[in-house]
N, C-alpha and C positions, 0 to 999 in steps of 0.2 A: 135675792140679790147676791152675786157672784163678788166679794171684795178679794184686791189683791193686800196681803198684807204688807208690802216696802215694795219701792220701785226697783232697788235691787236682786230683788226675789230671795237677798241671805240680808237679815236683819243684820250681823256679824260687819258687814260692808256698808251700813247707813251711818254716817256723820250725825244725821238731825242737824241739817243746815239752813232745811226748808226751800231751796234754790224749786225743787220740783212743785213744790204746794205755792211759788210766788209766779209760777210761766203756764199752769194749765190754765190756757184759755175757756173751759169748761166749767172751773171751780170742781174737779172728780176727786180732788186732791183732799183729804184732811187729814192734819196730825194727831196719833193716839197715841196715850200714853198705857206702856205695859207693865206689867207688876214692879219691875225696879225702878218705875218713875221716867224713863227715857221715853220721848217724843219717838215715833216716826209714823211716815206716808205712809195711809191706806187710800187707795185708788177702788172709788165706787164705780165698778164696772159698767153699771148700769148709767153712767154719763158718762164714761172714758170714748173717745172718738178715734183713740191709739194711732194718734198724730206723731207719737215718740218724744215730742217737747222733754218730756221730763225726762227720758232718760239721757238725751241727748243736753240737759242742765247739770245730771249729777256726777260733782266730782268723781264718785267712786270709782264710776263707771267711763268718763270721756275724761282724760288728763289734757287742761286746756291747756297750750303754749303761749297766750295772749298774754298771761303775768308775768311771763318767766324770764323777762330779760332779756328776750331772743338768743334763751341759750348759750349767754356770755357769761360769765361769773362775774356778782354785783361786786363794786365799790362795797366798803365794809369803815363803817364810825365806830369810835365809839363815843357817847353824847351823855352831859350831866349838867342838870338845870341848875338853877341857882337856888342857894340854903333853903330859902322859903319854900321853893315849891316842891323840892325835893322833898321836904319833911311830910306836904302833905300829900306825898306819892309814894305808890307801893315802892318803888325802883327811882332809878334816875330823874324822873321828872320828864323826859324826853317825848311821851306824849300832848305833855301841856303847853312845848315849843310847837310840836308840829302842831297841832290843833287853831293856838295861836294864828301862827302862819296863815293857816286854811278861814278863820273868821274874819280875822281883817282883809282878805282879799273878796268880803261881804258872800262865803261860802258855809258850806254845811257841815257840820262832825255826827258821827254817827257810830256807837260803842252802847258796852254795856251799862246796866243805869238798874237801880230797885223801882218799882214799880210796887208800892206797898211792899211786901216782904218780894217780892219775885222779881228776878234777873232778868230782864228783857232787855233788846238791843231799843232806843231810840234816839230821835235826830235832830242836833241846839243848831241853832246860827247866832246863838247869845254868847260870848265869855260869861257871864254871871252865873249860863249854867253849866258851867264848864264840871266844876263839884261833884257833880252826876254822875260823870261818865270817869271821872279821875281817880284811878285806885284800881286793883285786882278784884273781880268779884271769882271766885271757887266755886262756880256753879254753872251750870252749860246753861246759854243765854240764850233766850225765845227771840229770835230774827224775826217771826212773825212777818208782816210782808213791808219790812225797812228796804228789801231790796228790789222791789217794785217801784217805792218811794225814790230811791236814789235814782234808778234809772230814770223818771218824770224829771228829776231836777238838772241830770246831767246832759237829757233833751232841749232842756234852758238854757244851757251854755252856763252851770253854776261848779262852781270850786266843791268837790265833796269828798271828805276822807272817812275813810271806813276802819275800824279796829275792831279784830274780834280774832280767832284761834283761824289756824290756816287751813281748816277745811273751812269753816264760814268765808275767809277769805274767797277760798277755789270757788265757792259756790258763787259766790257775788259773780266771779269772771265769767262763770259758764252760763251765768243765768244772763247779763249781758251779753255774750256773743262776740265781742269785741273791746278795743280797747279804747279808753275815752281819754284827751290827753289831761281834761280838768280832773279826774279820778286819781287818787291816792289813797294807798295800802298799808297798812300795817299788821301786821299778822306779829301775835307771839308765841312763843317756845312754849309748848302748850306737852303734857306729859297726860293725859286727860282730866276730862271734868265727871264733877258727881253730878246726879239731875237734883232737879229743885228739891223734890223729896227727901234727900237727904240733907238736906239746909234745912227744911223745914221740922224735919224732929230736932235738928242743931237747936233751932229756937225754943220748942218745947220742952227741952230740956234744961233751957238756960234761961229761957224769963218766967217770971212770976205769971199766976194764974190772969191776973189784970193787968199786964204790959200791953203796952202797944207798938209794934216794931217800929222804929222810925229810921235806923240805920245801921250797917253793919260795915268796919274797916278791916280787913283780914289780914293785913299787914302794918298794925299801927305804929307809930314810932317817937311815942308821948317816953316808951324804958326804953330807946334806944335802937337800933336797926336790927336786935333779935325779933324773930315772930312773933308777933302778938296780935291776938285777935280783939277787937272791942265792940261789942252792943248796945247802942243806945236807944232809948224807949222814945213817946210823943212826947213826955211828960220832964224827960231828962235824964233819968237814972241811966247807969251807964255799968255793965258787965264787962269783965276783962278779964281774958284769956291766958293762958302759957302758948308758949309755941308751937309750932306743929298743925298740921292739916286740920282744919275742922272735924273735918269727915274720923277722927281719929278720935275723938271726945263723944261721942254718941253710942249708944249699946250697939252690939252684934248685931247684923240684919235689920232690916226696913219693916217696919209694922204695916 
């Protein structure tokens, strides 16, 4: 069997957005992970149909114009929640308005969220679990096929907002095809991500041999709007940080 290793043919050029492993009609698509922990598409030749779908889904490759405003330069806020909710947001709180917005008009949110110790994007129509998705996760987030998902819901004529870094953004657009007018975006200032792997020695280096992850806040603001990172276990115990990038706390190189 002939695999391709990224749909780009230069790994250098792949997001890990997922857009191409959520549109093969074939299922040829799966995501591998390579020594530094980052995700991408290998395409088993032996079911590729080379229909082009995926290339024709990824960002890197087709820059869609569907998000962009129609090339007008956007209106520009700037937006700050209120005491409470702010506190318990990395930044402004300005997610937890728009989110808001998007549930009460009985629609979907869809962001990043732990999944046991792992950063994956999924998708509330609840405020109660708003908590989930509320906060900066420091880890490149498994889309996994949430943007398959969205598109079913937004065939239903349902309100759905999408937050994640702005290639996962671009990916959403190209993976749709077009523009839906119940769909909203939020893409942030994104400098990159480390992949789970490096979160994952983060914890081994920081919990006890019998912890159990129960959550991680990478921007807490219990000593005040400096960085601080906080761990809290199943059980309650809770690990606190100094400032500064996680990724910056753990030894040299990935084991």
């Amino acid at each position: 069997m002939n695999n391709i290793n990224c749909v780009t043919e230069e790994k250098n050029k792949c997001f890990g957005c997922r857009a191409c492993y959520n549109i093969c009609p074939v299922k040829a698509i799966t995501m591998q992970e390579d020594g530094e922990g980052f995700f991408y598409p290998v395409i088993d030749s032996s079911k590729c149909t080379s229909c082009g779908l995926c290339k024709n889904s990824c960002p890197s490759l087709e820059k869609s114009e569907t998000y962009n405003n129609n090339g007008k330069n956007p209106d520009c806020y700037a937006v700050m929640a209120d005491d409470e909710t702010r506190f318990v947001s990395s930044s402004g709180g300005a997610f937890t308005l728009i989110a808001n917005y998007i549930l009460e008009k009985g629609g979907y949110v869809c962001g990043a969220a732990f999944v046991g110790q792992n950063v994956r994007h999924i998708i509330i129509d609840k405020k109660e679990d708003m908590y989930k998705l509320r906060g900066s996760k420091y880890v490149q987030s498994d889309t996994n096929t949430v943007y398959s998902q969205i598109k079913d819901l937004l065939k239903l004529d349902k309100f759905v907002l999408f937050t994640g870094t702005p290639c996962q953004v671009a990916g959403l657009y190209n993976f749709l095809g077009k523009n839906y007018d119940k769909l909203y975006t939020v893409d942030l200032i994104c400098h990159g991500v480390p992949p789970q792997k490096v979160f994952d020695v983060y914890l081994k280096e920081t919990l006890q041999k019998d912890d159990v992850f129960a959550n991680c806040t990478f921007r807490d603001k219990k000593a005040g709007w400096t960085v601080h990172i906080t761990t809290t276990t199943a059980d309650g115990k809770t690990y606190f940080g100094g400032g500064g990038n996680f990724a910056e706390c753990i030894p040299a190189g990935i084991p």
